[in-house]
C-alpha positions as CSV (number, residue, x, y, z in Angstrom):
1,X,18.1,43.1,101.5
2,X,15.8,44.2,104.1
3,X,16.8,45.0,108.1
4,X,13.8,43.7,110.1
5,X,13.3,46.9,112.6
6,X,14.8,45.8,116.2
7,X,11.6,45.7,119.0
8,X,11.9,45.3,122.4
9,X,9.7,44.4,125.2
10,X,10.6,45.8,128.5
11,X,8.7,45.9,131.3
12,X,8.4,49.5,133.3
13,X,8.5,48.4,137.0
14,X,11.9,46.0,137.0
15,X,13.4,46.7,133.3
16,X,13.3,42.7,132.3
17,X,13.2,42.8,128.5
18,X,11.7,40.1,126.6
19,X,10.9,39.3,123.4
20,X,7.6,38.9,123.2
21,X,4.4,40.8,124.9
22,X,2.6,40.2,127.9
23,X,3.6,40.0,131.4
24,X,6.8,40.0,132.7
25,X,8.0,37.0,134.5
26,X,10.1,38.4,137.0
27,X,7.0,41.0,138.5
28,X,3.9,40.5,136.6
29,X,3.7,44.1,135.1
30,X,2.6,44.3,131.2
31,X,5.8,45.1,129.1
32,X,5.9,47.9,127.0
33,X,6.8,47.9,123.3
34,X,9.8,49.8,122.5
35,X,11.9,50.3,119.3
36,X,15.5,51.2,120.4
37,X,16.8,51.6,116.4
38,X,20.1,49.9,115.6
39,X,23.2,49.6,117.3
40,X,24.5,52.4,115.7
41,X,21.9,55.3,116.6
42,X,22.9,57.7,119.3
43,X,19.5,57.0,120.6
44,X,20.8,54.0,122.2
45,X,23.4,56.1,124.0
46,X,22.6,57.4,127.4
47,X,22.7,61.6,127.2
48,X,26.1,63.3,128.0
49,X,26.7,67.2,128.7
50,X,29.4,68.4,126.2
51,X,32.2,67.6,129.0
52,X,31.3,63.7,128.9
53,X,29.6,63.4,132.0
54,X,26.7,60.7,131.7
55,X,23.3,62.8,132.6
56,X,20.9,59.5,133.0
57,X,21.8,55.7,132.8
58,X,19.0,55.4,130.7
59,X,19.4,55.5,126.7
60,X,17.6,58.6,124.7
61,X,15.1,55.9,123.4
62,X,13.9,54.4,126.7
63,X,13.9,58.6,127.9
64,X,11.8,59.3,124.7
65,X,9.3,56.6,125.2
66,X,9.0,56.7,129.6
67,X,9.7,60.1,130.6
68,X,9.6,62.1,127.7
69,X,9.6,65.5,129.7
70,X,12.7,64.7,131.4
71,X,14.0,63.6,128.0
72,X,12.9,67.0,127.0
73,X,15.4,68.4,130.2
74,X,18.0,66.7,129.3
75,X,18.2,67.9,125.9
76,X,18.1,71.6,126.7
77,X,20.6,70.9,129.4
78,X,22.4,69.2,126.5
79,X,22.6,72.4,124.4
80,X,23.9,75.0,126.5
């Protein structure tokens, strides 16, 4: 049995996600194609320093694929 891969479209000014590209209803910005993984993957989680303290509201994925130098932060940050 094959899992058909999970895609998103979310658009980058007002975070509406849809299901299909093109322009977002709600602002008229183009969505952007993202691919979150499964519900599982700790790349849906948002980043937490080793105490539990939520570093971003954002999940790792949506970090990776909009702001990958602050995703880039966040995981040095998350090593020490």
């Amino acid at each position: 049995m094959s899992i058909e891969p999970t895609i998103v479209y979310v658009c980058p000014h007002c975070f509406s996600v849809g299901q299909s590209p093109g322009r977002c209803s709600d602002c008229g910005e183009t969505r952007v194609e993202c691919h979150p993984g499964d519900s599982g993957n700790p790349s849906c989680k948002p980043p937490m320093d080793k105490e539990g303290r939520i570093l971003s509201r954002a999940p790792l994925w949506w970090l990776a694929h909009s702001v990958p130098y602050l995703r880039d932060q966040i995981k040095k940050f998350m090593s020490k």
